[in-house]
C-alpha positions in Angstrom: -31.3 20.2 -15.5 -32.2 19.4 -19.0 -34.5 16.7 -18.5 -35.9 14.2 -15.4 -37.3 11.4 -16.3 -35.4 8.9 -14.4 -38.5 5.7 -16.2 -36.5 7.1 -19.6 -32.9 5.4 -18.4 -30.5 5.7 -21.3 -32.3 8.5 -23.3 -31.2 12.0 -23.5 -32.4 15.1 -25.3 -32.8 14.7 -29.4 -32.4 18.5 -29.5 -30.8 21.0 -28.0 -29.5 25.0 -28.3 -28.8 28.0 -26.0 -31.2 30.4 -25.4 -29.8 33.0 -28.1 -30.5 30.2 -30.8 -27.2 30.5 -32.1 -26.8 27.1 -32.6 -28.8 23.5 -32.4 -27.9 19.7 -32.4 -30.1 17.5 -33.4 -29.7 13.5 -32.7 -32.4 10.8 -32.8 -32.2 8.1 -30.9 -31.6 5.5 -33.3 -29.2 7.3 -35.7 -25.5 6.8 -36.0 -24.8 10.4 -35.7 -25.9 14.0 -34.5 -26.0 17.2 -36.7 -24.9 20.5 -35.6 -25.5 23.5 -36.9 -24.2 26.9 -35.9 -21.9 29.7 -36.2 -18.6 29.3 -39.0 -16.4 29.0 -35.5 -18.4 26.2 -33.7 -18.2 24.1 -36.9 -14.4 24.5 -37.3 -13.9 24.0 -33.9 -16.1 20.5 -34.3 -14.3 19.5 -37.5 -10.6 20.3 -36.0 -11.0 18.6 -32.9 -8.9 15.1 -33.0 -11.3 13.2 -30.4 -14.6 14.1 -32.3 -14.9 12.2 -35.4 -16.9 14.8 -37.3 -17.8 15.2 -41.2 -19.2 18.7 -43.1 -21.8 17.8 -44.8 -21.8 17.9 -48.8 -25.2 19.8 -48.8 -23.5 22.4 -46.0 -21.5 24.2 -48.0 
């Protein structure tokens, strides 16, 4: 499980990654979007998926 707080009722995690650290998103509570960073692959796969709305940022390059 990645968190139990059940008093916390429409929070989730700000942060997460795997174990290997190969990748992390990052999303605050309040913010209108999350950032990923990873492998080459994970961030195609993000940007080509139709149902994601999902940007590169200009600094990412």
């Amino acid at each position: 499980m990645l968190y139990d707080h059940p008093e916390e009722d429409g929070w989730s995690p700000s942060n997460l990654w795997p174990r290997d650290q190969s990748w992390v998103s990052c999303t605050d509570y309040d913010l209108w979007a999350t950032k990923v960073a990873g492998p080459t692959a994970l961030i195609e796969a993000l940007l080509d998926d139709g149902d994601l709305e999902a940007v590169r940022l200009p600094w990412a390059t």
